[in-house]
C-alpha positions in Angstrom: 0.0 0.0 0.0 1.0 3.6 -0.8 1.8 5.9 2.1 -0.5 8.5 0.0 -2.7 8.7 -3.0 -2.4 12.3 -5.2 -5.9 12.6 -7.3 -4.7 15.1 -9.9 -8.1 16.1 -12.1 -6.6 17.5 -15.5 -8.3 19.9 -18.1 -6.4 22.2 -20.6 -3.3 22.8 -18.7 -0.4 21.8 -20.8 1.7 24.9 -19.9 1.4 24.4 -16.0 1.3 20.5 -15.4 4.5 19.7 -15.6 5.3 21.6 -13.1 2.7 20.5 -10.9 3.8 16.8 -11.5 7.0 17.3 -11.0 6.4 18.4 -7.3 4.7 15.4 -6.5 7.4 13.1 -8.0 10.5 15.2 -6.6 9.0 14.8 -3.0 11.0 14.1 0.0 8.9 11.5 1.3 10.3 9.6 -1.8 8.0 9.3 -5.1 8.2 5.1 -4.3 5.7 6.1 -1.4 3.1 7.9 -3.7 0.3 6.9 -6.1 0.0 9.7 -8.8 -3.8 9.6 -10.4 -4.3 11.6 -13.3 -7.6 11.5 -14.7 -8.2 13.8 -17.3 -11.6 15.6 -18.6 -11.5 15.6 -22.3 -8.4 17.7 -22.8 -8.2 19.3 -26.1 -4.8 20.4 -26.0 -1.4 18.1 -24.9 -2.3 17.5 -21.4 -3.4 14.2 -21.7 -0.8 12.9 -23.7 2.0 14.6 -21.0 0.0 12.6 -18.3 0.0 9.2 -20.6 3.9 9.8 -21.0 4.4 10.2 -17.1 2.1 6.9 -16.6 4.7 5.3 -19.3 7.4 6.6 -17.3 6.8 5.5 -13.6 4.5 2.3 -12.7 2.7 4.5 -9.4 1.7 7.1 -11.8 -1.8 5.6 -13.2 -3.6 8.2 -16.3 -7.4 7.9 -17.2 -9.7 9.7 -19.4 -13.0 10.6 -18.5 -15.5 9.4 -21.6 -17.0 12.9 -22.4 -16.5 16.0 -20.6 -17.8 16.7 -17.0 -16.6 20.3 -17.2 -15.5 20.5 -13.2 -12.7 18.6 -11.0 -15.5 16.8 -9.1 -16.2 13.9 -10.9 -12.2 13.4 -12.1 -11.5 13.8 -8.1 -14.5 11.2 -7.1 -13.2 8.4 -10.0 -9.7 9.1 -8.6 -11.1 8.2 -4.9 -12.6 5.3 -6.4 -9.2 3.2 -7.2 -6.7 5.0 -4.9 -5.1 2.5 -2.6 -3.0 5.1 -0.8 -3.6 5.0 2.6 -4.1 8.4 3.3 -5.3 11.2 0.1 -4.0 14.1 -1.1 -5.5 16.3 -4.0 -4.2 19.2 -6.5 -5.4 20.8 -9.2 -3.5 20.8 -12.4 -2.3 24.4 -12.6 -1.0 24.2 -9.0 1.9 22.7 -7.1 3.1 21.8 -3.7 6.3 22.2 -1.1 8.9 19.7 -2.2 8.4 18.5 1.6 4.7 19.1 1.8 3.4 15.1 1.4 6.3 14.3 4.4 5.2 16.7 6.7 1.1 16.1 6.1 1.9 12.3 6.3 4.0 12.9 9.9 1.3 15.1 11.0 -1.4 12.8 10.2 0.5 9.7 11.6 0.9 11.6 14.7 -2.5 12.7 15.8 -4.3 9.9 14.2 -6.5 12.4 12.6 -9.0 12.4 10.2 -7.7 14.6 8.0 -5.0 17.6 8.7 -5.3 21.2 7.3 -1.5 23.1 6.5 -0.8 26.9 5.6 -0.2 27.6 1.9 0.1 30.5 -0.8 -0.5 32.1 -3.6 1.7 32.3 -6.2 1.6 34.8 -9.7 1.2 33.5 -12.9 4.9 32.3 -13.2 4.8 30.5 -10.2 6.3 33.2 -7.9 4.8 32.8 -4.3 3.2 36.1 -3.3 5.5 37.2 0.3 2.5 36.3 2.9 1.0 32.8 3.6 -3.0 33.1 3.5 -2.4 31.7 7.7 -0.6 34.6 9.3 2.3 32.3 10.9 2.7 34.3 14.0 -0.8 33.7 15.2 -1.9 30.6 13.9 0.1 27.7 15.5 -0.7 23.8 15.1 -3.8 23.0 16.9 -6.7 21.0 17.2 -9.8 22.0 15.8 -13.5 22.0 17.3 -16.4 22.3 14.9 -18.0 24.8 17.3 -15.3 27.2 17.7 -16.3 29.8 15.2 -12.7 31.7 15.8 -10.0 30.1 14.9 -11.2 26.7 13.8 -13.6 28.1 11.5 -11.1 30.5 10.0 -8.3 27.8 9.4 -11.3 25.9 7.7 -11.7 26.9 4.1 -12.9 25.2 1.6 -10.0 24.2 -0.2 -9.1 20.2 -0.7 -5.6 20.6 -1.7 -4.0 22.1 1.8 -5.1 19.2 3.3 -4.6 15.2 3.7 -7.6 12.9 4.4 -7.9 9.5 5.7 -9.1 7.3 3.1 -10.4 4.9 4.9 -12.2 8.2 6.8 -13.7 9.2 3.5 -14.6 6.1 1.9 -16.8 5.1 5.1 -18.6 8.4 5.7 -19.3 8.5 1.8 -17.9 11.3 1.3 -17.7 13.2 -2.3 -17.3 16.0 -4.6 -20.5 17.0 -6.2 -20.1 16.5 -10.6 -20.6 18.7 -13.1 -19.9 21.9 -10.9 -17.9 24.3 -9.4 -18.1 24.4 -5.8 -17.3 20.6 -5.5 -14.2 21.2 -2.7 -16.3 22.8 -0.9 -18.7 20.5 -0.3 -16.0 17.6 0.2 -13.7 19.9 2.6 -17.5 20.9 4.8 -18.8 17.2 4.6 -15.2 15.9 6.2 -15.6 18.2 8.6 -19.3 17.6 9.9 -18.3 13.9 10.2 -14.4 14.2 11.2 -13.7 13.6 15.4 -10.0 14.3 14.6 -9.1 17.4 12.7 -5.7 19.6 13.0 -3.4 22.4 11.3 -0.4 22.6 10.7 1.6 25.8 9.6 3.9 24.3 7.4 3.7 26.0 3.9 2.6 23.2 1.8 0.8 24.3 -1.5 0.7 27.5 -3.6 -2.4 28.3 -5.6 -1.3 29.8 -8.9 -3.4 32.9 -10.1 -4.5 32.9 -13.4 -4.2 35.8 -15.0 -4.2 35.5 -18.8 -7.8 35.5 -20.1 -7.7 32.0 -22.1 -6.5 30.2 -19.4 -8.9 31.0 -16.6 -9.2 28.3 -14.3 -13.0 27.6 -13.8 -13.7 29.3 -10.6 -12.2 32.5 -12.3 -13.6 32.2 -15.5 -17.3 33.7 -13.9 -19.2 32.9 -17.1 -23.2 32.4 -16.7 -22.6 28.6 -16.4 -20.3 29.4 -13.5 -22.7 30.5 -11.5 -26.0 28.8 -12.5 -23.4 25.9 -10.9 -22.6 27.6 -7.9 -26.1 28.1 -6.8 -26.8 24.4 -7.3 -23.7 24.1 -5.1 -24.5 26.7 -2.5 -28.4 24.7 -2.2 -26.5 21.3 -2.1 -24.2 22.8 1.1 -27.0 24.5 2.8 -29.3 21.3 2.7 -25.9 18.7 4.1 -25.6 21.4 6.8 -29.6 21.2 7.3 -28.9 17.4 7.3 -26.4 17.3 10.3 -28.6 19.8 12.0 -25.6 22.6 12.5 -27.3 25.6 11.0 -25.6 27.5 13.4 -22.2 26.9 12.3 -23.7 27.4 8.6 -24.2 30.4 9.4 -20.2 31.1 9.7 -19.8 29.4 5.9 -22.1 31.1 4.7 -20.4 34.5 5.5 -17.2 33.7 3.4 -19.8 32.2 0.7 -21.8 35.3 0.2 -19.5 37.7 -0.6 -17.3 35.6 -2.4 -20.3 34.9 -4.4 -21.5 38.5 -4.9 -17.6 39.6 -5.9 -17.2 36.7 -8.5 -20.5 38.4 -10.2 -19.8 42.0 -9.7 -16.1 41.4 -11.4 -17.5 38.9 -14.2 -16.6 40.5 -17.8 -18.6 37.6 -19.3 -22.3 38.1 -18.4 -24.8 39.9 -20.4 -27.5 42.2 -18.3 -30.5 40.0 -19.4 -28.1 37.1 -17.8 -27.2 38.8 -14.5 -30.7 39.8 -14.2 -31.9 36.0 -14.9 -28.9 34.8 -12.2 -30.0 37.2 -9.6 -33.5 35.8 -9.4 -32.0 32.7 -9.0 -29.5 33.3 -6.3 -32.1 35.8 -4.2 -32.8 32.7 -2.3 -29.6 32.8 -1.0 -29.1 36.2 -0.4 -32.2 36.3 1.3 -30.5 34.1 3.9 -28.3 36.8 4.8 -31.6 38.8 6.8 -33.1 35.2 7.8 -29.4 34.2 9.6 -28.4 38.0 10.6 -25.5 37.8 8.9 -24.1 40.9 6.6 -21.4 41.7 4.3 -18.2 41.8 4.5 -18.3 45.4 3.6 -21.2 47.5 4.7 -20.9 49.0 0.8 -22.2 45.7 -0.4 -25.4 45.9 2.3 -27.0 48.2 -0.2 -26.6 45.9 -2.9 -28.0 42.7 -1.1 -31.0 44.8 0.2 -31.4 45.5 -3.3 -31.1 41.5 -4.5 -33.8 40.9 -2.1 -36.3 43.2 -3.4 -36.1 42.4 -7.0 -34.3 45.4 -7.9 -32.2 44.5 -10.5 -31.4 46.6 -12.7 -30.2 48.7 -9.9 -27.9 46.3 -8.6 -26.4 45.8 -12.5 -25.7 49.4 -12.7 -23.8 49.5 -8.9 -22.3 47.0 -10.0 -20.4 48.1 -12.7 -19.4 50.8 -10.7 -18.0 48.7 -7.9 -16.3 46.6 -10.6 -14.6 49.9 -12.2 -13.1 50.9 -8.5 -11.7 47.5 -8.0 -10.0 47.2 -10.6 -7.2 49.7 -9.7 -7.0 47.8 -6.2 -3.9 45.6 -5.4 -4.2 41.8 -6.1 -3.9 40.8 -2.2 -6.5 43.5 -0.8 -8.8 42.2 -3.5 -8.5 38.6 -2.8 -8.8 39.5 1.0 -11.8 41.7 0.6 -14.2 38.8 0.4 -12.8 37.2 3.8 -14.9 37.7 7.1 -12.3 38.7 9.9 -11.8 37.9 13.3 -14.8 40.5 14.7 -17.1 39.8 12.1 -17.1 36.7 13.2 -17.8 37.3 16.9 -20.3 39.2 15.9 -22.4 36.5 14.1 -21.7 34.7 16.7 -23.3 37.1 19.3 -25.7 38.0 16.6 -27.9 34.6 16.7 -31.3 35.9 16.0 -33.4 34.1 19.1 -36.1 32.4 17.5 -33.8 31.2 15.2 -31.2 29.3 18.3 -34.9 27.8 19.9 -35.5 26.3 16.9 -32.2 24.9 16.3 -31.8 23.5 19.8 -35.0 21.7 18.8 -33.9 17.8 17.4 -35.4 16.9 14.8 -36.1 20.2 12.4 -34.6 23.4 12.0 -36.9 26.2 11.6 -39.4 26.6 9.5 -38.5 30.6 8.9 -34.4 29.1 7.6 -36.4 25.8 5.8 -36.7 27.2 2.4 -37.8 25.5 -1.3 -34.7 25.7 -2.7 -36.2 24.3 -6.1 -37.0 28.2 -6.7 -35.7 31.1 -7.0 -37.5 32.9 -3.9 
């Protein structure tokens, strides 16, 4: 058995994958402990054949090719899942790459504390692979630790959404079925949220083990940066899918936290979109006022009290109004630095204290109460209200 199984989904990324390849095979732990899976989606350019030369190359790299195209990482991840025999699972994307010690300090970690899965600190990294200077985890306050699914400080903040800063017990996964939803973006998210509801054993580490290249050339946007109408009629299938597994495991309240990071990261991705016609953003903005609408049921804002405007709007149907505001938003941020834009999406450390103190009451009795959440948070997510 391999120490660790890498699940590599692969679409249209000849000019990055070797690189991100090579990190796995060049790692300290010794490539002869790995299981490379490459599984590709219908490439149209070279990046199957470089994975079928690599499977030629070395007997623990294995290459597959999906029949027709699924168009996200989800259902490459969950056939990679299917015949890994690692005992532990790592995952990438294509365009990415990791610390040349990243698998030997997640498997040590992991060892150690018998955990579930452990989360590490990575980067960004521009376009030509050059890390940005800070980790996302500031390194002088966030230590190794355990985390507990109902601290809504730290533990919630070192949880994102991401699969590939982290290492999972197969055996973990396989038995609590858990999975990346198909066809979609969103699809880590739902894994990374699903491990946690059912994980007993979670920690983080603050080694730097992964950087997250940003794409910034406009024919090779990954999908969650290529905001295109089908992006988001997939992320509101996603965002239903997430609310109704939290509704599931009856921890609305700590919902209430993702959903935070999920609304304004939603609402940025549409107010920076080049790609959308008005008659589109006015159809996708019916569809996500659902989950805007949340925002008053839960009582929890914006990240920026500029935005509140713009939700209150979504809410009422106004939306022709919001497309115009909009535009203007998108105009001012595009002069702002890369870093204060990527961060401008991200609740901080009061704003989540105050969600926390900021349970609305009727909405804590009814989710104390067993079997159901409340009616008033229950809604039909098969429409658009």
């Amino acid at each position: 058995m391999y120490k660790i199984s890498v699940i590599l989904p692969i679409y249209n990324v000849e000019k990055y994958l070797v690189q991100c390849i090579e990190s796995v095979i060049n790692q300290t732990i010794g490539f002869e402990n790995i299981e490379l899976i490459m599984v590709d989606d219908c490439s149209s350019d070279s990046s199957f054949e470089i994975a079928q030369e690599y499977a030629r190359k070395y007997k623990n790299c294995i290459s597959l090719r999906l029949d027709e195209r699924s168009g996200a990482a989800g259902k490459p991840r969950n056939e990679g899942i299917k015949i890994a025999t690692g005992k532990y699972l790592m995952f990438s994307d294509p365009d990415d790459f990791f610390a040349l010690d990243a698998f030997e300090n997640m498997y040590k970690a992991i060892e150690d504390k018998k955990a579930d899965f452990i989360i590490a600190n990575w980067n960004y990294a521009d376009e030509d692979g050059t890390p940005w200077e800070r980790p996302v985890f500031d390194p002088n306050r966030f230590k190794s630790f355990k985390l507990d699914i109902h601290d809504y400080g730290d533990s919630f903040y070192i949880m994102n959404s991401s699969m590939c800063n982290k290492i999972f017990n197969r055996e973990f996964v396989i038995n609590n079925n858990i999975f990346c939803l198909e066809n979609v973006p969103g699809e880590d998210t739902f894994f990374s949220m699903n491990a946690f509801l059912n994980a007993k054993n979670v920690y983080y580490i603050d080694d730097i083990i992964y950087f997250y290249r940003q794409r910034n050339m406009a024919d090779t946007k990954s999908v969650s940066f290529n905001c295109s109408y089908e992006f988001f009629k997939g992320m509101n299938y996603s965002y239903k899918k997430l609310y109704e597994l939290f509704d599931e495991k009856k921890e609305l309240k700590f919902y209430r936290f993702v959903y935070a990071r999920n609304m304004t990261y939603l609402l940025y991705r549409f107010i920076d979109s080049t790609l959308l016609t008005d008659d589109e953003r006015v159809e996708l903005l019916g569809e996500t006022r659902w989950f805007y609408k949340l925002s008053k049921t839960l009582k929890v804002p914006a990240v920026q009290k500029s935005l509140y405007i713009l939700i209150d709007k979504i809410i009422a149907g106004e939306y022709k109004d919001v497309i115009e505001e909009s535009k203007i938003i998108a105009e001012i941020r595009s002069y702002l630095p890369k870093d204060i834009k990527q961060n401008m999406s991200k609740p901080d450390d009061k704003m989540y204290k105050e969600i926390k103190l900021n349970l609305p009451d009727e909405v804590k009795e009814e989710l104390e109460k067993e079997p159901e959440p409340s009616k008033q948070i229950k809604l039909n997510l098969n429409e658009g209200e």
